[in-house]
C-alpha positions as CSV (number, residue, x, y, z in Angstrom):
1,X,-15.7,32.2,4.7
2,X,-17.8,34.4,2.1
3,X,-16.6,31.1,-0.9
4,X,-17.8,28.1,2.0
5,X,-21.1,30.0,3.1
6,X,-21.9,29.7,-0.9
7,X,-22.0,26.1,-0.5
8,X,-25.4,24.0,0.7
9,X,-25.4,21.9,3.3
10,X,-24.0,18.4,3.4
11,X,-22.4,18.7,-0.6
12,X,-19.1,17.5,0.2
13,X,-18.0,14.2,0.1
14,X,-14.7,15.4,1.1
15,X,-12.9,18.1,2.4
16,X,-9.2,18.6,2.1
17,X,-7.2,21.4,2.9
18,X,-3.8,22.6,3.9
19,X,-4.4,26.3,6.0
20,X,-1.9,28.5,6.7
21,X,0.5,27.4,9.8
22,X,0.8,31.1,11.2
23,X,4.6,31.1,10.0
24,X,4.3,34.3,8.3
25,X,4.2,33.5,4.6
26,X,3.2,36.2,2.1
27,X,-0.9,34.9,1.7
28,X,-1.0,35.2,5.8
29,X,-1.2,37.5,8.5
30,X,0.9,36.0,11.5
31,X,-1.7,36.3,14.8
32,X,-1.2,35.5,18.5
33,X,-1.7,31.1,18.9
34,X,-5.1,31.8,20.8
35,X,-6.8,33.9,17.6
36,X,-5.5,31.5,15.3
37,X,-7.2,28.4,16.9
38,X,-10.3,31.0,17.0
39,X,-10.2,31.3,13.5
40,X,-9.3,27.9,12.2
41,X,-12.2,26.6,14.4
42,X,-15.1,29.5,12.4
43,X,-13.2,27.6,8.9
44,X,-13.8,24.0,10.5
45,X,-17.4,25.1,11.3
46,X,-18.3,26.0,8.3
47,X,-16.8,23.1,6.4
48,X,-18.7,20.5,8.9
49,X,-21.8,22.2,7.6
50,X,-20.9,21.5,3.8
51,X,-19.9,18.1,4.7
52,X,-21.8,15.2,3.3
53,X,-23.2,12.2,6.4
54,X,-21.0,10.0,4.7
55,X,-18.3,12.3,4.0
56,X,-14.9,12.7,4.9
57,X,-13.0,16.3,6.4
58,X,-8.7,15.7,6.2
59,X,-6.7,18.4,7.6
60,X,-3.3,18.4,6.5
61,X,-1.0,20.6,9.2
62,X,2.7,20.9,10.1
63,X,4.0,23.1,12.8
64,X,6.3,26.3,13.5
65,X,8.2,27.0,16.2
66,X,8.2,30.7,18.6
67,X,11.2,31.3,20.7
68,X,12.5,28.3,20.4
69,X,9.4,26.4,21.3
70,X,8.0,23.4,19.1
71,X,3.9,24.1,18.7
72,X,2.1,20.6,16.6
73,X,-0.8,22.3,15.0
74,X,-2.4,18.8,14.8
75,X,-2.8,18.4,18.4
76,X,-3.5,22.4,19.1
77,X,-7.0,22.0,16.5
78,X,-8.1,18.4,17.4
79,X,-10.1,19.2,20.5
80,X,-11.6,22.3,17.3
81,X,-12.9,19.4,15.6
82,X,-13.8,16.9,18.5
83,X,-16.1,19.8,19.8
84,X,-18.1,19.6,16.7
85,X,-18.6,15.7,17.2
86,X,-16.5,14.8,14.6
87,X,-14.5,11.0,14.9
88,X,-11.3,10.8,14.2
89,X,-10.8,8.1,11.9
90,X,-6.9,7.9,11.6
91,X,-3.9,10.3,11.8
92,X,-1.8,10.0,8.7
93,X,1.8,10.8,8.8
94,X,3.0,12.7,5.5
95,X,6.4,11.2,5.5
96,X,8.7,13.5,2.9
97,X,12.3,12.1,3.9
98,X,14.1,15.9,3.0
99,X,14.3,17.9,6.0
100,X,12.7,21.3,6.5
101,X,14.4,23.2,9.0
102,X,13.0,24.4,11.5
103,X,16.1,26.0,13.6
104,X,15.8,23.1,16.8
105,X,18.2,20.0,17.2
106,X,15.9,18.1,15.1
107,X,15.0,18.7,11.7
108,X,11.4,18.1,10.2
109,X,10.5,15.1,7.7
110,X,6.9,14.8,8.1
111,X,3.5,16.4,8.7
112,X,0.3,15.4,9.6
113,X,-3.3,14.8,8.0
114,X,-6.3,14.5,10.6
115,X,-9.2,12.5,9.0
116,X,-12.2,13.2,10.8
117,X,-16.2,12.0,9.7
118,X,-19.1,12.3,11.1
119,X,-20.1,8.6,10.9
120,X,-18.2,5.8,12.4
121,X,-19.0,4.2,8.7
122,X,-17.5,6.8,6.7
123,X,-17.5,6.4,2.6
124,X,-14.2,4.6,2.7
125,X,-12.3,2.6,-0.6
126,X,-9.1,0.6,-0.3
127,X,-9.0,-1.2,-3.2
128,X,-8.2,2.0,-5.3
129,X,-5.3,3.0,-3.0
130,X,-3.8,-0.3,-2.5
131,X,0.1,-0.2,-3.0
132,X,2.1,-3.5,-4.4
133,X,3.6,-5.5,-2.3
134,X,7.5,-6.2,-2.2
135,X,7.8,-10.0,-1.3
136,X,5.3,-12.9,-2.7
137,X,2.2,-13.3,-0.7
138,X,2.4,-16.2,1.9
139,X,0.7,-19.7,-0.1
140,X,-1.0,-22.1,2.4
141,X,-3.3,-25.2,2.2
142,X,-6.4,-25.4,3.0
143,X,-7.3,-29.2,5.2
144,X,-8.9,-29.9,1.8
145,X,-5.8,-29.2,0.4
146,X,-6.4,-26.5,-1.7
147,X,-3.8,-24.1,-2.3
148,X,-4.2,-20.4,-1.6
149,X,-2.9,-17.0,-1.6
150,X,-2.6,-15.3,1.7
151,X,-2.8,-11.9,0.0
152,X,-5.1,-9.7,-1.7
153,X,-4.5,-10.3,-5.3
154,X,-4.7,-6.0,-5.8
155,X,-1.9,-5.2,-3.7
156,X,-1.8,-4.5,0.9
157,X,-3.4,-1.4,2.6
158,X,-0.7,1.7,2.3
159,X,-1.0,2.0,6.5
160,X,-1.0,5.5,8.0
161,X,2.7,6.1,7.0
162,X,2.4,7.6,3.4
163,X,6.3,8.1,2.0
164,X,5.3,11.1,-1.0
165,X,8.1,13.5,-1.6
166,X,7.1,17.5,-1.2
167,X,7.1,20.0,-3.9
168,X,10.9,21.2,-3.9
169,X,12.9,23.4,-6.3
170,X,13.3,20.7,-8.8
171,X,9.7,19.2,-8.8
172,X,7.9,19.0,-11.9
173,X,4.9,20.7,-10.3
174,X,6.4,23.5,-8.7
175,X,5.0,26.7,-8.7
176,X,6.1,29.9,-6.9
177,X,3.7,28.9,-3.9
178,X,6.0,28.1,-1.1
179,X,3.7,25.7,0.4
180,X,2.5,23.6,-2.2
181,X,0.6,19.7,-1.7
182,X,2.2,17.1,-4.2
183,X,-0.9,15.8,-6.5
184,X,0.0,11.9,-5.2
185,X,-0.8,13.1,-1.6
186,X,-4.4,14.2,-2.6
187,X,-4.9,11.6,-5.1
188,X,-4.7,8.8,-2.5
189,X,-7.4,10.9,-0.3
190,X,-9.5,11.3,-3.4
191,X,-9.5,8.1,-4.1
192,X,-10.1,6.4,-1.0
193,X,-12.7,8.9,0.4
194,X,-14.7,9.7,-2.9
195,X,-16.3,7.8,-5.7
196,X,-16.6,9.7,-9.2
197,X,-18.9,12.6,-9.7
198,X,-18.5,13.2,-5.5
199,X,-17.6,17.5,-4.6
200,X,-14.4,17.8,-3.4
201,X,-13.4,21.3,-1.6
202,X,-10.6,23.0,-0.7
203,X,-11.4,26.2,0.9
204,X,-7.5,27.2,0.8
205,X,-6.7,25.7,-2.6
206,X,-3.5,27.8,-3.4
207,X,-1.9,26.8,-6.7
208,X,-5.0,24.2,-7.2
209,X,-3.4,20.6,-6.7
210,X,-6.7,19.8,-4.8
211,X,-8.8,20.5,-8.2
212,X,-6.0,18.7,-10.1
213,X,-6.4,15.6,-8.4
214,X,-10.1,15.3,-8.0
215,X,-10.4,16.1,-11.8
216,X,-7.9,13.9,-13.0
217,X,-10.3,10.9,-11.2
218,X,-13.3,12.7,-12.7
219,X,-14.3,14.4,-9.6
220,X,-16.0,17.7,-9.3
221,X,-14.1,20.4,-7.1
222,X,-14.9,23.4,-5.3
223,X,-12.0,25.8,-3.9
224,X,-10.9,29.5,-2.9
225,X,-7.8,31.2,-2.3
226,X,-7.7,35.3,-1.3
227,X,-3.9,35.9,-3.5
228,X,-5.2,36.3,-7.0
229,X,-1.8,35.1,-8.4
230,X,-2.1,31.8,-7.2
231,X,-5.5,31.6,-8.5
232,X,-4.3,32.4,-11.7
233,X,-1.9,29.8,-11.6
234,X,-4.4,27.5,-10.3
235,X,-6.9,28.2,-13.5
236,X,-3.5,27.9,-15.7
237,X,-2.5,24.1,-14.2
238,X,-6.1,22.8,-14.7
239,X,-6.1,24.5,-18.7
240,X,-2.5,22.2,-18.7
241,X,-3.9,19.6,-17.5
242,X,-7.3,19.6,-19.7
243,X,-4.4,19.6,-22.7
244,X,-2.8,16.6,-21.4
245,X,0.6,18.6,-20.9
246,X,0.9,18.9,-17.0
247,X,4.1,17.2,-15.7
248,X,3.5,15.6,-12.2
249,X,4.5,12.4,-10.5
250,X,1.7,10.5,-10.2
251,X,0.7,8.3,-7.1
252,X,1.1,4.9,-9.1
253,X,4.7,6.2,-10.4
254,X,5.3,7.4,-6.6
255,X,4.4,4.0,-5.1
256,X,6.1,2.1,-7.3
257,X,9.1,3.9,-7.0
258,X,9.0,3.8,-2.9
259,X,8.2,-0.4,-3.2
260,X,11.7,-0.5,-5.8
261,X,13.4,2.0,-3.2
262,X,12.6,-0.5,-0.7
263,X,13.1,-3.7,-1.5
C-alpha cells in the first residue's frame, strides 16, 4: 500500500498482478476469507486510482480449498472490482495441463486472469498477440472473381483459453518462489494491453517476471514485494536479462510449440 500510494493518479496503462491466495505460503499471513476480501479490495482501490482511462487492471487468481471446500478466488473478488465501476472485459483461463493438487477428486490445471477497464474502449492490440494458425486459411472468390484469403495474413486471435506451462522444477526460469508467473503469460498481456514506453505495475511482483516482460518489449515497470529475498532475485533476473543471458521460454517459442503439439 505505502509502494502504490507513491504512484500519481491514472499512470498505469496496466496493471498485472498475482496476490497471495491465502494458502499459507512463507510471504503470507493466512487470514479468515471475510478479511482477506477486505484487504484485497483496499489493494484493488488503490490500483484503480493509478490506473490510466484507457488502461487495463488483470488479476491473475487460483483458489485453495478449507475443510474440504473448493473457494474460486475469481468469483469471491469480482463483485471488489464491479463496486468500483470497473467492466469486465473477458475472463482468461490460464490453462497449464500439469495438475496441482489440491487434495479433492479433481485435480487443478488452470487459473484465472480477470481483465477489468474502466472504459468499454480499452487500449487493446491483437495483432501483436496473434498466434499461427494450424490449417491453411479458407480461399474464396469474390463475384468478380477475385481470389482471396479468408484469414488474417498475421495469424487468428489466441481466444480466452491461453495453453502456457507454469514455472515447475525443471523450468528454465525457476526461482525459489513457489508461486512464480511464466514470462509468456505476461508478455501476451503486455503486449496486447500496452504500447512501448506505457507503466506497467505489479504491486506483488515477487521474483520480477512482471518487469521482465514489460522490459523485454521496452516497457517501463513499477513493482513491490515485502520478502527482500525475492526482491533481490528480482533485481538479479533483470541484471541477467540486461546481459542477454536470461533463459526463459518465450511466448513466440511457447505458441509455436502448442500449434506443432496440436496439429
Amino acid at each position: 500500500m505505502d509502494f502504490l500510494k507513491q504512484i500519481p493518479d491514472s499512470k498505469a496503462k496496466l496493471v498485472v498482478t498475482s496476490p497471495p491466495y491465502n494458502i499459507g505460503q512463507e510471504y503470507e499471513e493466512k487470514r479468515p476469507l471475510d478479511d482477506y476480501i477486505d484487504w484485497q479490495s483496499k489493494v484493488i482501490l488503490e490500483c484503480t486510482r493509478i490506473l490510466h482511462e484507457e488502461g487495463s487492471i488483470c488479476w491473475q487468481v487460483g483458489s485453495y480449498t478449507k475443510r474440504g471446500e473448493y473457494y474460486p478466488l475469481d468469483i469471491l473478488l469480482y463483485d471488489q472490482f464491479k463496486k468500483l465501476r470497473l467492466i469486465l472485459q473477458n475472463r482468461i483461463i490460464w490453462y497449464f495441463r500439469s495438475s496441482r493438487p489440491f487434495g479433492l477428486p479433481l485435480s487443478n490445471k488452470y487459473e484465472t486472469i480477470l481483465w477489468f477497464s474502466k472504459k468499454k474502449q480499452c487500449l487493446y492490440n491483437l495483432d501483436p498477440i496473434r498466434i499461427p494458425r494450424i490449417y491453411a486459411p479458407k480461399i474464396y472468390w469474390r463475384p468478380a472473381k477475385k481470389k482471396l484469403s479468408g484469414g488474417n495474413p498475421l495469424g487468428k486471435n489466441p481466444g480466452n483459453v491461453w495453453l502456457i506451462p507454469h514455472v515447475q522444477n525443471n523450468h528454465p526460469e525457476r526461482t525459489v518462489h513457489p508461486c512464480q508467473f511464466p514470462i509468456a503469460l505476461i508478455e501476451r498481456l503486455v503486449l496486447a494491453l500496452t504500447n512501448p514506453g506505457d507503466l506497467v505495475v505489479d504491486p506483488f511482483i515477487g521474483s520480477g517476471t512482471t518487469a521482465i516482460a514489460s522490459l523485454l518489449h521496452n516497457r517501463r515497470c513499477a513493482g513491490s514485494d515485502k520478502v527482500k529475498k525475492y526482491v533481490d532475485i528480482a533485481k538479479e533476473r533483470i541484471q541477467i536479462m540486461s546481459n542477454g543471458n536470461l533463459k526463459y521460454k518465450s511466448l513466440a517459442e511457447i505458441t509455436n510449440l502448442k500449434q506443432r503439439e496440436t496439429a
